[in-house]
N, C-alpha and C positions, 0 to 999 in steps of 0.2 A: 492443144496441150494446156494451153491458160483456163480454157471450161474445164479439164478434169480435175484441174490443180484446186480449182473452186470446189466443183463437186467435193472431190476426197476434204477439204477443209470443213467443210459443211457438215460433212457425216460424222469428223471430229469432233466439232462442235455439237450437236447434235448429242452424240455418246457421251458427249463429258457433260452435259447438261442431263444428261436421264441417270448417270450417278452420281451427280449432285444430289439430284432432289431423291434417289432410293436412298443417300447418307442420310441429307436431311428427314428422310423420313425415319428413318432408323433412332434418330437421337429425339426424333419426338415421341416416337414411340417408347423410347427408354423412360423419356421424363413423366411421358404419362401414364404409362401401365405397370413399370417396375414398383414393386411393393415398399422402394424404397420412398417413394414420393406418394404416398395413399396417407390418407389422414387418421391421424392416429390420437388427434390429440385438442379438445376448445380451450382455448385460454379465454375466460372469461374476466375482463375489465372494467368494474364499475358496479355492477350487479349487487342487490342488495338483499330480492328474493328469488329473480329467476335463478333457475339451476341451466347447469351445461346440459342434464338430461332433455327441458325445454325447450333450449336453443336449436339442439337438433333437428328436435319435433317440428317444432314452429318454421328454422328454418329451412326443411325439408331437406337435411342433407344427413350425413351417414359414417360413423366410423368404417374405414377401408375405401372409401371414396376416393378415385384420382385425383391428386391433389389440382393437375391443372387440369384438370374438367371443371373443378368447380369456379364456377360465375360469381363473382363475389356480387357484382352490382344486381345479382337476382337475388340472392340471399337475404342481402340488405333489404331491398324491395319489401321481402316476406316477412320479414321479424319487423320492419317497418308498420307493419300494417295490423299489429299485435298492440292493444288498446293499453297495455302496461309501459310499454316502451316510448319516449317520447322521443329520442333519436338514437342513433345509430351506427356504426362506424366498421368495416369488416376488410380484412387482410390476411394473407395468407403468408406464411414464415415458413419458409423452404427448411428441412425438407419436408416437416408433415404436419403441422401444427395451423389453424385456423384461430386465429385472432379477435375476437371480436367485443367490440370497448358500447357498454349502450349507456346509457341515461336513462333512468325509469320515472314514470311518472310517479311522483305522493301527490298525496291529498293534503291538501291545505286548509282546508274549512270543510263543515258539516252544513247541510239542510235539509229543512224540513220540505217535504213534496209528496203529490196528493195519493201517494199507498205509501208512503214510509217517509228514509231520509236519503240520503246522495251524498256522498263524498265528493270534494270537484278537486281541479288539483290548479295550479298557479295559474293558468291561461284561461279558464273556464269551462274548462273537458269535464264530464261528469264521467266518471273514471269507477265508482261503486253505487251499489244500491241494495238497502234491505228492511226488514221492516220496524223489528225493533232497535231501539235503542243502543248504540256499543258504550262502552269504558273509550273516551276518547283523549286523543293528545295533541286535539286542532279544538279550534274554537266553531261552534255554530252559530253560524249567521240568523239572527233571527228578523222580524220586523218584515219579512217578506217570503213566501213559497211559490217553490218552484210545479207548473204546472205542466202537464202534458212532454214532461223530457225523462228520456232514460239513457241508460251507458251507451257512451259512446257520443251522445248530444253536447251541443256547448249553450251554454248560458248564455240569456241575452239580457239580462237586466243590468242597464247601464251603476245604477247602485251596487249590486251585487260584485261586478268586476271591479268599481273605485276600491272594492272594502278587500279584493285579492291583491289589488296591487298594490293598496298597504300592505298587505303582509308578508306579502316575498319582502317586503322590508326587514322583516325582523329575522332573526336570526333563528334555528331549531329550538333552543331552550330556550327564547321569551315566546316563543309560538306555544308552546307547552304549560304556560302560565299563562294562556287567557281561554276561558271559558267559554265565553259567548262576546260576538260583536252584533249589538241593535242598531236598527236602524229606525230611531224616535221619528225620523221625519227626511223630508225630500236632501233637507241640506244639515242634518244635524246626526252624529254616530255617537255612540257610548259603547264602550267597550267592560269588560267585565273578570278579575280574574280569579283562576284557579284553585287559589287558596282555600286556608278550611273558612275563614270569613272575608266572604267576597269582598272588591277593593271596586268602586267602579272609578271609569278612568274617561272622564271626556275630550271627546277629539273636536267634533263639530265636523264643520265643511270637512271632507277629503281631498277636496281640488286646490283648498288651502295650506301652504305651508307642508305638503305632504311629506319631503324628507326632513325636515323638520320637528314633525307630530312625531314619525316613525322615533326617531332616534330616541325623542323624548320618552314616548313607550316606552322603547328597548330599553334604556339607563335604569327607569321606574319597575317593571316588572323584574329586574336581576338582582335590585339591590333589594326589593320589598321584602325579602327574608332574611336581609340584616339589618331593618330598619328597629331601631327599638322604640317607638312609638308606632300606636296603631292607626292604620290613616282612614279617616272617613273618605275624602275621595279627593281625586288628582284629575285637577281642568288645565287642557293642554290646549283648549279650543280658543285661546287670546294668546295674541303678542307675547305677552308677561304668564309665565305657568304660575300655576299657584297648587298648591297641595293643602287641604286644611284634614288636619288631625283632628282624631277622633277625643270624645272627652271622658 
Protein backbone atom coordinates (compact mmCIF):
# COMPACT_ATOMS: atom_id res chain seq x y z
CA UNK A 1 0.00 0.00 0.00
CA UNK A 2 3.01 2.49 0.95
CA UNK A 3 4.50 1.85 -2.92
CA UNK A 4 0.96 3.00 -4.35
CA UNK A 5 0.56 5.70 -2.09
CA UNK A 6 4.14 6.82 -3.63
CA UNK A 7 3.19 6.16 -6.94
CA UNK A 8 -0.18 7.95 -6.97
CA UNK A 9 1.77 11.07 -5.19
CA UNK A 10 4.28 10.98 -7.89
CA UNK A 11 1.85 11.20 -10.78
CA UNK A 12 0.46 14.23 -8.67
CA UNK A 13 3.39 15.76 -8.83
CA UNK A 14 4.29 15.14 -11.99
CA UNK A 15 0.58 16.73 -13.31
CA UNK A 16 0.88 19.67 -11.28
CA UNK A 17 4.34 20.28 -12.63
CA UNK A 18 3.31 19.82 -16.43
CA UNK A 19 0.55 22.76 -15.64
CA UNK A 20 2.95 24.71 -14.16
CA UNK A 21 5.13 25.15 -16.94
CA UNK A 22 1.79 24.92 -19.82
CA UNK A 23 0.81 28.38 -17.27
CA UNK A 24 4.14 29.53 -17.36
CA UNK A 25 4.21 29.02 -20.93
CA UNK A 26 1.13 30.79 -21.52
CA UNK A 27 2.06 34.00 -19.81
CA UNK A 28 5.20 34.07 -21.68
CA UNK A 29 3.66 33.69 -24.63
CA UNK A 30 1.31 36.60 -23.64
CA UNK A 31 4.22 38.93 -22.91
CA UNK A 32 5.91 38.04 -25.95
CA UNK A 33 3.59 37.80 -28.74
CA UNK A 34 0.47 39.92 -27.66
CA UNK A 35 0.59 43.20 -29.78
CA UNK A 36 0.40 44.69 -26.47
CA UNK A 37 4.10 44.28 -25.73
CA UNK A 38 5.60 44.73 -29.63
CA UNK A 39 7.56 47.93 -30.18
CA UNK A 40 6.15 50.71 -31.18
CA UNK A 41 8.17 53.37 -30.29
CA UNK A 42 12.60 54.67 -30.08
CA UNK A 43 13.04 57.28 -27.61
CA UNK A 44 15.98 58.55 -28.74
CA UNK A 45 18.46 60.36 -25.96
CA UNK A 46 21.38 62.45 -26.61
CA UNK A 47 21.41 62.32 -30.36
CA UNK A 48 22.30 65.22 -32.20
CA UNK A 49 22.31 64.02 -35.96
CA UNK A 50 21.30 60.45 -35.92
CA UNK A 51 17.55 60.00 -36.46
CA UNK A 52 15.38 57.03 -34.84
CA UNK A 53 14.92 56.19 -38.67
CA UNK A 54 18.89 55.15 -38.26
CA UNK A 55 18.79 53.62 -35.26
CA UNK A 56 16.59 51.05 -36.48
CA UNK A 57 18.61 50.42 -39.56
CA UNK A 58 21.82 50.35 -37.81
CA UNK A 59 20.40 48.48 -35.15
CA UNK A 60 18.67 45.84 -36.98
CA UNK A 61 15.57 45.98 -35.19
CA UNK A 62 11.94 46.74 -36.24
CA UNK A 63 8.77 48.63 -35.53
CA UNK A 64 6.14 45.59 -34.33
CA UNK A 65 9.03 43.65 -32.94
CA UNK A 66 8.42 41.45 -29.60
CA UNK A 67 9.30 43.49 -27.23
CA UNK A 68 10.95 40.73 -25.14
CA UNK A 69 12.60 39.21 -28.07
CA UNK A 70 14.65 41.77 -28.43
CA UNK A 71 18.38 41.51 -27.14
CA UNK A 72 19.29 44.64 -26.01
CA UNK A 73 23.05 43.72 -25.41
CA UNK A 74 23.03 42.76 -29.24
CA UNK A 75 21.61 45.81 -30.24
CA UNK A 76 24.09 47.78 -28.38
CA UNK A 77 26.75 45.54 -29.85
CA UNK A 78 25.45 46.77 -33.54
CA UNK A 79 25.03 50.55 -33.14
CA UNK A 80 28.29 50.10 -31.16
CA UNK A 81 30.17 49.32 -34.01
CA UNK A 82 28.56 52.50 -36.15
CA UNK A 83 31.76 54.99 -36.55
CA UNK A 84 29.43 58.15 -35.49
CA UNK A 85 28.67 56.80 -32.24
CA UNK A 86 31.19 56.71 -29.48
CA UNK A 87 29.02 55.00 -26.71
CA UNK A 88 25.93 53.62 -26.07
CA UNK A 89 23.36 52.74 -23.65
CA UNK A 90 19.88 50.67 -24.63
CA UNK A 91 16.73 49.71 -22.48
CA UNK A 92 13.61 48.62 -23.09
CA UNK A 93 10.39 50.40 -21.04
CA UNK A 94 7.48 48.09 -20.84
CA UNK A 95 5.17 48.02 -22.47
CA UNK A 96 6.57 48.95 -25.96
CA UNK A 97 8.95 51.75 -26.12
CA UNK A 98 12.88 50.97 -26.67
CA UNK A 99 15.18 53.44 -24.98
CA UNK A 100 18.13 54.16 -26.28
CA UNK A 101 20.65 57.12 -24.88
CA UNK A 102 24.23 57.37 -27.29
CA UNK A 103 26.96 59.85 -27.24
CA UNK A 104 28.12 60.81 -30.72
CA UNK A 105 31.22 61.29 -31.76
CA UNK A 106 32.41 65.40 -33.01
CA UNK A 107 35.29 66.36 -34.49
CA UNK A 108 37.46 68.49 -32.76
CA UNK A 109 40.25 69.42 -35.11
CA UNK A 110 40.96 69.48 -38.85
CA UNK A 111 43.92 67.98 -40.84
CA UNK A 112 45.61 68.06 -43.64
CA UNK A 113 46.47 64.32 -45.24
CA UNK A 114 48.01 63.04 -48.20
CA UNK A 115 44.39 63.25 -50.69
CA UNK A 116 42.54 65.89 -48.72
CA UNK A 117 41.73 66.77 -44.93
CA UNK A 118 40.29 64.31 -41.88
CA UNK A 119 38.14 65.47 -39.20
CA UNK A 120 39.38 63.52 -35.98
CA UNK A 121 37.30 63.73 -32.87
CA UNK A 122 38.78 63.92 -29.02
CA UNK A 123 40.43 60.45 -28.70
CA UNK A 124 42.23 60.39 -32.04
CA UNK A 125 39.43 58.43 -34.19
CA UNK A 126 39.62 59.88 -37.69
CA UNK A 127 35.80 60.15 -37.86
CA UNK A 128 35.64 62.23 -41.59
CA UNK A 129 37.39 62.66 -44.79
CA UNK A 130 37.14 64.81 -48.06
CA UNK A 131 38.93 66.70 -50.34
CA UNK A 132 38.25 70.05 -50.28
CA UNK A 133 38.13 72.57 -48.02
CA UNK A 134 34.74 72.96 -45.53
CA UNK A 135 33.57 76.35 -43.65
CA UNK A 136 34.86 75.02 -40.41
CA UNK A 137 34.07 75.54 -36.61
CA UNK A 138 37.26 73.36 -35.07
CA UNK A 139 40.54 74.59 -35.46
CA UNK A 140 43.16 72.82 -38.02
CA UNK A 141 46.12 71.34 -36.88
CA UNK A 142 48.71 72.30 -38.88
CA UNK A 143 52.87 71.82 -38.68
CA UNK A 144 52.33 68.19 -39.37
CA UNK A 145 50.12 65.57 -41.86
CA UNK A 146 48.68 62.84 -41.58
CA UNK A 147 49.82 59.98 -43.93
CA UNK A 148 48.44 56.62 -44.99
CA UNK A 149 45.18 56.92 -42.41
CA UNK A 150 41.54 56.89 -43.31
CA UNK A 151 37.96 56.67 -41.44
CA UNK A 152 37.82 54.79 -38.93
CA UNK A 153 42.01 54.90 -38.12
CA UNK A 154 43.21 56.47 -34.97
CA UNK A 155 46.10 58.79 -34.91
CA UNK A 156 49.45 58.08 -33.68
CA UNK A 157 51.38 61.29 -33.61
CA UNK A 158 52.26 61.66 -30.10
CA UNK A 159 52.08 65.86 -30.94
CA UNK A 160 49.00 65.60 -32.52
CA UNK A 161 47.04 63.89 -29.56
CA UNK A 162 49.07 66.60 -26.68
CA UNK A 163 47.28 69.35 -29.01
CA UNK A 164 43.39 67.20 -28.65
CA UNK A 165 43.80 66.99 -25.34
CA UNK A 166 44.18 70.46 -24.91
CA UNK A 167 41.34 71.08 -26.43
CA UNK A 168 38.57 68.92 -25.01
CA UNK A 169 39.88 71.51 -22.57
CA UNK A 170 37.99 74.24 -23.81
CA UNK A 171 34.63 74.61 -23.93
CA UNK A 172 32.22 74.47 -27.60
CA UNK A 173 32.31 78.45 -28.06
CA UNK A 174 36.32 78.97 -27.41
CA UNK A 175 36.72 75.88 -29.65
CA UNK A 176 34.86 77.88 -32.37
CA UNK A 177 37.36 80.92 -31.95
CA UNK A 178 40.38 79.24 -32.93
CA UNK A 179 41.35 78.80 -36.22
CA UNK A 180 44.28 76.94 -36.53
CA UNK A 181 46.77 75.26 -33.77
CA UNK A 182 50.69 75.10 -35.24
CA UNK A 183 52.95 73.04 -34.38
CA UNK A 184 56.42 75.60 -34.84
CA UNK A 185 58.42 72.78 -33.38
CA UNK A 186 58.85 69.38 -31.19
CA UNK A 187 58.13 71.43 -27.78
CA UNK A 188 56.70 74.61 -28.95
CA UNK A 189 52.41 75.33 -30.17
CA UNK A 190 50.94 78.62 -31.37
CA UNK A 191 47.58 78.78 -31.63
CA UNK A 192 45.64 81.19 -33.75
CA UNK A 193 42.28 82.82 -33.78
CA UNK A 194 39.03 83.09 -35.69
CA UNK A 195 38.48 86.57 -35.78
CA UNK A 196 38.24 88.82 -38.83
CA UNK A 197 42.08 89.89 -37.64
CA UNK A 198 43.80 87.06 -36.46
CA UNK A 199 45.11 87.14 -32.57
CA UNK A 200 47.93 84.63 -32.39
CA UNK A 201 48.20 83.04 -28.84
CA UNK A 202 51.32 81.26 -27.57
CA UNK A 203 51.14 78.20 -25.46
CA UNK A 204 54.64 76.52 -25.89
CA UNK A 205 55.28 72.99 -24.20
CA UNK A 206 51.73 71.26 -23.87
CA UNK A 207 52.99 68.89 -21.14
CA UNK A 208 53.55 72.19 -19.32
CA UNK A 209 51.04 73.79 -17.19
CA UNK A 210 48.37 72.16 -19.58
CA UNK A 211 45.27 72.93 -17.36
CA UNK A 212 46.56 75.91 -16.71
CA UNK A 213 47.41 77.06 -20.64
CA UNK A 214 43.78 75.60 -21.30
CA UNK A 215 41.90 78.05 -18.92
CA UNK A 216 44.15 80.87 -19.89
CA UNK A 217 43.03 80.15 -23.58
CA UNK A 218 39.42 79.87 -22.65
CA UNK A 219 39.30 83.44 -20.45
CA UNK A 220 41.25 84.97 -23.66
CA UNK A 221 39.29 83.80 -26.64
CA UNK A 222 35.71 84.67 -24.75
CA UNK A 223 36.44 87.90 -23.71
CA UNK A 224 38.65 88.90 -27.13
CA UNK A 225 35.24 90.48 -28.51
CA UNK A 226 34.98 92.74 -25.71
CA UNK A 227 38.29 93.64 -25.41
CA UNK A 228 38.57 97.25 -26.54
CA UNK A 229 42.05 97.31 -27.48
CA UNK A 230 43.34 95.49 -30.28
CA UNK A 231 45.87 92.70 -29.22
CA UNK A 232 48.99 91.80 -31.22
CA UNK A 233 49.42 88.65 -29.30
CA UNK A 234 48.88 86.66 -26.05
CA UNK A 235 52.16 84.52 -24.55
CA UNK A 236 50.80 81.98 -22.16
CA UNK A 237 54.07 79.79 -22.71
CA UNK A 238 55.67 81.43 -19.06
CA UNK A 239 54.75 81.44 -15.56
CA UNK A 240 53.75 85.06 -15.92
CA UNK A 241 51.17 85.57 -19.21
CA UNK A 242 51.74 88.63 -20.84
CA UNK A 243 49.39 90.12 -23.54
CA UNK A 244 51.12 93.01 -25.64
CA UNK A 245 48.70 95.15 -27.53
CA UNK A 246 48.73 96.13 -30.86
CA UNK A 247 49.82 99.86 -31.75
Amino acid sequence: MAEVKKVHRSGRRLFKGIIFLAICGVIIGIFVYVPFFTLKEIKLVGAENLTAEEILKIGDIYIGEPMFKLETDKVKNRLSQDLRIESVTVRRIVPNTLEVTIKERKPIATMVCDYGYLDIDKNGKIIDSYKNLRQMSIPMITGSQIKDKYIGDDVDNVMVMQILEFLQKLDAEALEKLSEVAIISADYIVAYTATEKSVQIRIGKLEERTDEKAHLVQDFLLDLENNPHDVEYADFSYTAPFIKLAR
